[in-house]
C-alpha angles and dihedrals in degrees: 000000000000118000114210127182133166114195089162085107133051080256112089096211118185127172136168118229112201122190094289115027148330103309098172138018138162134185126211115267093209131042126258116335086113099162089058097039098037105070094041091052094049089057080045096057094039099054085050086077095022092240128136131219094257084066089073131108106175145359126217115203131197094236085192139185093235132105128331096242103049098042090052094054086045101049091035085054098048093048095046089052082048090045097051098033093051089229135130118271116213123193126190125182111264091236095056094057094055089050075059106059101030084057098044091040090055089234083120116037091166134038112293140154140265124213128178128179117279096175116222081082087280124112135210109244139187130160131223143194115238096270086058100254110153106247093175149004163344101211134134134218145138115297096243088060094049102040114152127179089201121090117299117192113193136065085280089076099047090041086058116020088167096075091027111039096158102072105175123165138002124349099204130033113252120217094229088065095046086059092044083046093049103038093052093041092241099160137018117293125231144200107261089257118119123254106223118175098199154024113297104236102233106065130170122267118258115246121263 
């Protein structure tokens, strides 16, 4: 049974992938806060379906971009799980997995964008070809910059619909998809290291 989880977005998002398809998912009710809403919704989602987490045999892990916090409580997570279980840890960029769904679901039948928050008035952005595949990307940049009149998935395109009027799809990843993503080998697979795109912004000090 495959564990999936997204924490690239203020939305905690954790789902279960059995041999067949998603059989359990739930979102987090409250924003941010991911390092207290992430391990109780993983026992959530796992005595849904009465399962343990010895009854895991992978996790699959939203390796962003996104912000610094949440991606760190998301890909530590997953590699403690992997470390203890004893069980491989899988990690895809954010962006690819909603290429994923917003192809499989027919709400993109040609190439389009996805664009995602990246706070500071700036968005994550990648481009794909209409099978998904990732052409571009990922940057980020300030919307203006980026602007695009073709179709956007993603919560950039609803944050700044002057630079994206064409929002089409999904805003935020879902983890069921992740795993769906993950489990059919739909995008490229990571390390489960985090793929930030620019500078945190509390950095130490230099020495005197």
């Amino acid at each position: 049974m495959l564990l999936a989880f997204d924490t690239a977005t203020p939305q905690v998002s954790v789902a279960l992938y059995d041999d067949t398809d998603v059989v359990a998912e739930l979102v987090s009710e409250r924003a941010m806060n991911h390092g207290e809403q992430l391990a109780p919704l993983i026992d959530r989602v796992l005595r849904t379906v009465s399962a343990e987490r010895h009854d895991l045999t992978a996790v699959a892990v939203g390796a962003g971009p996104g912000p610094f916090t949440g991606l760190r409580v998301g890909l530590v997570t997953a590699r403690t799980l992997g470390y203890a279980l004893e069980i491989p840890v899988y990690a895809v960029c954010t962006l690819d997995v909603l290429a994923v769904e917003a192809v499989e679901t027919g709400a993109v039948t040609g190439p389009f964008t996805v664009a995602t928050d990246a706070r500071r008035k700036e968005v994550y952005l990648a481009t794909y070809s209409d099978s998904g595949e990732r052409l571009t990307g990922p940057v980020v940049d300030k919307p203006a910059t980026l602007a695009t009149d073709g179709p956007v998935v993603g919560e950039g395109a609803l944050l700044y619909p002057d630079a994206f009027p064409t929002a089409v799809g999904p805003g935020r990843p879902s983890a069921g998809w992740l795993a769906r993503t993950v489990a059919e080998e739909r995008a490229e697979l990571l390390d489960a290291e985090p793929l930030y795109l620019r500078r945190p912004d509390a950095v130490a000090r230099p020495a005197r």
